[in-house]
C-alpha positions in Angstrom: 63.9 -66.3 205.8 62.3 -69.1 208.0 63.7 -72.9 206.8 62.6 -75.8 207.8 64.1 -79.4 207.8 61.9 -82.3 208.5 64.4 -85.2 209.2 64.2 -88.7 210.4 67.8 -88.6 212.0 70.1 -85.7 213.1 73.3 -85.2 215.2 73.6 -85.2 218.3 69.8 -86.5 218.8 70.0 -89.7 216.8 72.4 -90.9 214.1 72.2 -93.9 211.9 73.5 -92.9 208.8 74.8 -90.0 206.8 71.5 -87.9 206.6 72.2 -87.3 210.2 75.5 -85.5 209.6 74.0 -83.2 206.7 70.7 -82.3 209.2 73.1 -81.7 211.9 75.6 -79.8 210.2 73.6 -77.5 207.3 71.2 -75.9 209.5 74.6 -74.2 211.3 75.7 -72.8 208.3 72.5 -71.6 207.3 71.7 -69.6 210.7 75.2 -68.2 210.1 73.9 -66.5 207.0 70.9 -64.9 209.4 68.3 -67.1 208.2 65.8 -68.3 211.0 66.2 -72.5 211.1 63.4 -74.8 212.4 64.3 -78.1 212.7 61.8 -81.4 213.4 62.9 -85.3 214.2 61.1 -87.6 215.3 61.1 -88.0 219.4 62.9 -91.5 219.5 63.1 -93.1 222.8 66.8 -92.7 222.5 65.9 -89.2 221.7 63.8 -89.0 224.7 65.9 -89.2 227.1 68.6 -86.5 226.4 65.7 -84.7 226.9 64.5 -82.6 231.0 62.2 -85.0 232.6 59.1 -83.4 230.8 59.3 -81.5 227.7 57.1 -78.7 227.2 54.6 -79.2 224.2 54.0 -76.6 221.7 51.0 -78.3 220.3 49.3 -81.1 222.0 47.9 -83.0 218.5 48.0 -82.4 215.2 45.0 -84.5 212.8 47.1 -85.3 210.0 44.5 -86.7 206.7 45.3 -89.8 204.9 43.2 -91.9 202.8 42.5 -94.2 204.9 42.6 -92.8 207.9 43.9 -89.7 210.1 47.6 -89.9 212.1 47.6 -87.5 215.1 51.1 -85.9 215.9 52.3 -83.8 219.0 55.4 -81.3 218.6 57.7 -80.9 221.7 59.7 -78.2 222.1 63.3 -80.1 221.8 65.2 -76.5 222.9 67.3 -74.5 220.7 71.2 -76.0 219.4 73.3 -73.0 217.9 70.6 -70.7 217.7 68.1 -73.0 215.8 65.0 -74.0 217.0 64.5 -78.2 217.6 61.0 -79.6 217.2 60.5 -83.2 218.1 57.4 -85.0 216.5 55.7 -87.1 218.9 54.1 -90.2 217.0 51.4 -92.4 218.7 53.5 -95.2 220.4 56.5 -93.0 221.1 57.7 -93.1 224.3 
């Protein structure tokens, strides 16, 4: 089964709170049932920088629809923790 979490915080990339522990710790335990874990944060500046100089985008903008007006997103390819993929959206005005 592919899962996906959409998170604003997880451990190790960026922690404020205790949503960070559960994104960080319950895709583990899922891949350790042999379910296929996806995960997406947003690409903080703090996040940024634990990251190689350039990260490698898997899709350069996304159009995103809302009433009034569309939000364009980019995914970068955060690398794999445990086994699980990381996904970092990139936001206009992220750094």
């Amino acid at each position: 089964m592919e899962i996906v979490f959409a998170a604003s915080e997880a451990v190790p990339f960026a922690k404020s709170g205790g949503l960070a522990d559960v994104v960080g710790a319950l895709p583990r335990e899922i891949l350790k049932l042999g379910h296929n874990v996806t995960v997406y944060l947003p690409l903080y500046a703090a996040v940024r920088r634990q990251l190689p100089a350039e990260p490698e985008y898997r899709v350069r903008s996304i159009t995103i629809p809302f009433p009034h007006g569309n939000r364009f997103v980019g995914i970068v390819d955060g690398g794999e923790r445990d086994g699980g993929k990381v996904l970092l959206r990139r936001l206009p005005g992220n750094v």
